[in-house]
C-alpha positions as CSV (number, residue, x, y, z in Angstrom):
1,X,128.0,221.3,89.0
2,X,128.6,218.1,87.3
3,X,126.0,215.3,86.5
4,X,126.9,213.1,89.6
5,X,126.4,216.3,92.0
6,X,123.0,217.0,90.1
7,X,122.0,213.2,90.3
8,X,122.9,213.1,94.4
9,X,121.2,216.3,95.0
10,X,117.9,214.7,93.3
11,X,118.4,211.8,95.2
12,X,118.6,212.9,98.8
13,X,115.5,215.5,97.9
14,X,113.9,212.3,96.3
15,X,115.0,209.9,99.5
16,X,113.8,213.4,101.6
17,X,110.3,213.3,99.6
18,X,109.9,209.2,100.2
19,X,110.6,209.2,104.0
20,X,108.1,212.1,104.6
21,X,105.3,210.8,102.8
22,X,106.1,207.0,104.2
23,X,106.2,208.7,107.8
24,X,102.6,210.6,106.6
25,X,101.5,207.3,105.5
26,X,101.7,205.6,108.8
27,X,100.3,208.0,110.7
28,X,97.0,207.8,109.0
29,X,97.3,203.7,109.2
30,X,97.7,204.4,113.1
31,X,94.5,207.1,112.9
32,X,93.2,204.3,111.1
33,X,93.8,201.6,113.6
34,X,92.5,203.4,116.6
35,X,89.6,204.3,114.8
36,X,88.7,200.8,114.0
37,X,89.7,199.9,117.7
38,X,87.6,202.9,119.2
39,X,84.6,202.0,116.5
40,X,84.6,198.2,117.4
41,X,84.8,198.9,121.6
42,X,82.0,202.0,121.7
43,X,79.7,198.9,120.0
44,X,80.3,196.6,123.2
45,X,80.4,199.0,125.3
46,X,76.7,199.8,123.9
47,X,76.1,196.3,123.7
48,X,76.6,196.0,127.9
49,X,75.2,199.0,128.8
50,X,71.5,197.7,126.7
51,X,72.2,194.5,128.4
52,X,71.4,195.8,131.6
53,X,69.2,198.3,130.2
54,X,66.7,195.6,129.0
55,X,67.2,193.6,132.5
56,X,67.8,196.5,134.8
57,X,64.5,194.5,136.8
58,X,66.7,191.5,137.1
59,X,69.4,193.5,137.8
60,X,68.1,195.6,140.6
61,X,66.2,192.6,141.9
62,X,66.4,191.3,145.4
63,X,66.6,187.8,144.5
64,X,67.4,185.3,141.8
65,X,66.1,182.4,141.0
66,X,67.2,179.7,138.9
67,X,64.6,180.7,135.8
68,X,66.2,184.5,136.0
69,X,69.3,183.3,135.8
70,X,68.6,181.0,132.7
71,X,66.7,184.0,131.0
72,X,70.1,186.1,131.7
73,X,72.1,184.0,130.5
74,X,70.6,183.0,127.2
75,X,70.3,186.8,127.0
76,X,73.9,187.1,127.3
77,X,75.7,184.6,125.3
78,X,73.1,185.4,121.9
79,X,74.4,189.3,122.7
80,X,77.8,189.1,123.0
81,X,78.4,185.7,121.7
82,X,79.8,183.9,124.3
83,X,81.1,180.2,123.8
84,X,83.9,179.9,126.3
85,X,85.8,181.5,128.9
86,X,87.5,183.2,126.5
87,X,84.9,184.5,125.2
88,X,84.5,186.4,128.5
89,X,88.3,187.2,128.8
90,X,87.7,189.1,125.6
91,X,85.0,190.8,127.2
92,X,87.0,192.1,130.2
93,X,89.9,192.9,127.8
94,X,87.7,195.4,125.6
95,X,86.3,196.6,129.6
96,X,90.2,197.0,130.4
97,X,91.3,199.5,127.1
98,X,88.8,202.4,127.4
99,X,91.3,204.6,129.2
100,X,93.4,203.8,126.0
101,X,91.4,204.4,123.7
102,X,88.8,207.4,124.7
103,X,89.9,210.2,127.1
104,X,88.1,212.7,129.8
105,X,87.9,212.4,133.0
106,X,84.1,210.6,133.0
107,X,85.7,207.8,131.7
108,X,86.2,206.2,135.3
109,X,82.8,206.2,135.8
110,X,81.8,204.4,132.4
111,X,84.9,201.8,133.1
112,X,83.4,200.8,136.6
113,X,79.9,200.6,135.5
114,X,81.0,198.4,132.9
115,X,83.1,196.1,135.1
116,X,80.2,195.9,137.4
117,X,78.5,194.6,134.2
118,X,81.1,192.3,133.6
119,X,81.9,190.7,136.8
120,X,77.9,190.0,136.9
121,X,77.9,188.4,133.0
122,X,81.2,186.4,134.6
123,X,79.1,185.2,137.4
124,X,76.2,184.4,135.3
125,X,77.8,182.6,133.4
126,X,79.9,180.3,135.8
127,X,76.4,179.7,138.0
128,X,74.5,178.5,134.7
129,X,76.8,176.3,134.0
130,X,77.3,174.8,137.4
131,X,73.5,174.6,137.5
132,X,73.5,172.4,134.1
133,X,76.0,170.3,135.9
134,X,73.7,169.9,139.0
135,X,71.0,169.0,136.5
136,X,72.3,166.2,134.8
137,X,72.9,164.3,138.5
138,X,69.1,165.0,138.5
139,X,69.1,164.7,142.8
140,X,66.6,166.2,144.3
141,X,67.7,167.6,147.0
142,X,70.2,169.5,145.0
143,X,67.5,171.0,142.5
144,X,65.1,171.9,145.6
145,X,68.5,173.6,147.2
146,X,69.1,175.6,143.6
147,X,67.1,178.7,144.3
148,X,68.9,179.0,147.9
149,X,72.3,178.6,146.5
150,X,71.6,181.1,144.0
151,X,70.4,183.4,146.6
152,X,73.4,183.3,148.8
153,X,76.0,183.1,145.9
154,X,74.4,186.4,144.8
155,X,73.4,188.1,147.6
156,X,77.0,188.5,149.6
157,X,77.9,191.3,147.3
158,X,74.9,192.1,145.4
159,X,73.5,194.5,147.2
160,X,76.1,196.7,147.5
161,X,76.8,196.2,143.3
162,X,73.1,196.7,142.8
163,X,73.6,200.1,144.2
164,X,76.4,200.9,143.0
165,X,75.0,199.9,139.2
166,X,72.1,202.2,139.6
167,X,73.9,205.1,140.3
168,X,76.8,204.9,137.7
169,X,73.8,204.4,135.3
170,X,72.2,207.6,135.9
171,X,75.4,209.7,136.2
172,X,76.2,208.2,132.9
173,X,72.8,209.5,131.1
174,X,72.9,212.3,133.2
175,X,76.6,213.2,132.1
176,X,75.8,211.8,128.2
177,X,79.2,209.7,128.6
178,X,77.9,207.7,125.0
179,X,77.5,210.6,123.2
180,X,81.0,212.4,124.4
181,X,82.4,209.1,123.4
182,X,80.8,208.9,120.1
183,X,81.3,212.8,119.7
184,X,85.5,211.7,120.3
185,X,85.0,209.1,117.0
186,X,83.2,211.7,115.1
187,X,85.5,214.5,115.6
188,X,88.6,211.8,115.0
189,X,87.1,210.7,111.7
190,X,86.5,214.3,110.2
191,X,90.2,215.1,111.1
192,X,91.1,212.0,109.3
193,X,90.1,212.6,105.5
């Protein structure tokens, strides 16, 4: 063998060595994507499910007045931050990746319970804000008609969501749906190093 055969023998092996430790390389930046991804969506999905842990009276209440609705939403926008309507897209958009980024076959449940969630933060939301644009006309007809309104804006579907909240609830705790998650991050992150 001369030098040039030597020299492109060591190169492919070198080229060889490069590609497999570039292609090691980004699989642990992808591990470490979805791990940020999985870490920063299990801490809303927390987030909602102690939202309507700490107003599960609200929640499973059979009317709302205009006070409740304040309280809730105050609640809401100092917890997750909302400014905007985007604020709330980003919300359902977190809601809309958990079959993407946690698997088993409980995860239906956990999705619905937290779109339930949502689409109640998303109402919330819109009603206190068409309530503060009822209060600056300051008519009082309008404010006496404010706890009525509420009560048939909420109470088409509310019963049935009410129900349908409680029970998702406890077949989450019961089934420990959290923890299986959580236990899926753990188990990814001590594979990882």
């Amino acid at each position: 063998m001369n030098k040039e055969e030597v020299y492109t023998i060591l190169t492919i092996v070198i080229s060889i060595v490069a590609i497999f430790q570039t292609w090691k390389q980004m699989q642990l930046n992808t591990k470490e994507v979805l791990f940020e991804k999985r870490m920063d969506a299990l801490f809303v999905y927390e987030k909602l499910i102690n939202f309507y842990v700490q107003n599960k009276h609200i929640f499973l209440s059979k009317s709302l007045s205009a006070d409740k609705i304040k309280k809730l939403y105050l609640s809401m926008t100092l917890l997750f931050d909302l400014h905007d309507e985007s604020d709330i897209e980003k919300l359902k958009l977190m809601i809309e990746k958990i079959p993407f980024l946690f698997c088993g076959s409980y995860i239906f449940f956990l999705q619905n319970f937290l779109y339930t969630i949502f689409f109640f933060i998303q109402k919330i939301y819109y009603t206190q804000k068409f309530l503060e644009k009822i209060e600056k006309f300051q008519v009082i007809e309008i404010l006496l008609l404010k706890d009525y309104f509420l009560n048939k804006t909420f109470s088409k579907s509310w019963a049935s969501e009410q129900n349908l909240l409680s029970t998702t609830y406890d077949y989450i705790q019961e089934k420990r749906i959290m923890r299986k998650l959580k236990r899926q991050i753990n188990l990814f992150y001590s594979f990882r190093k």
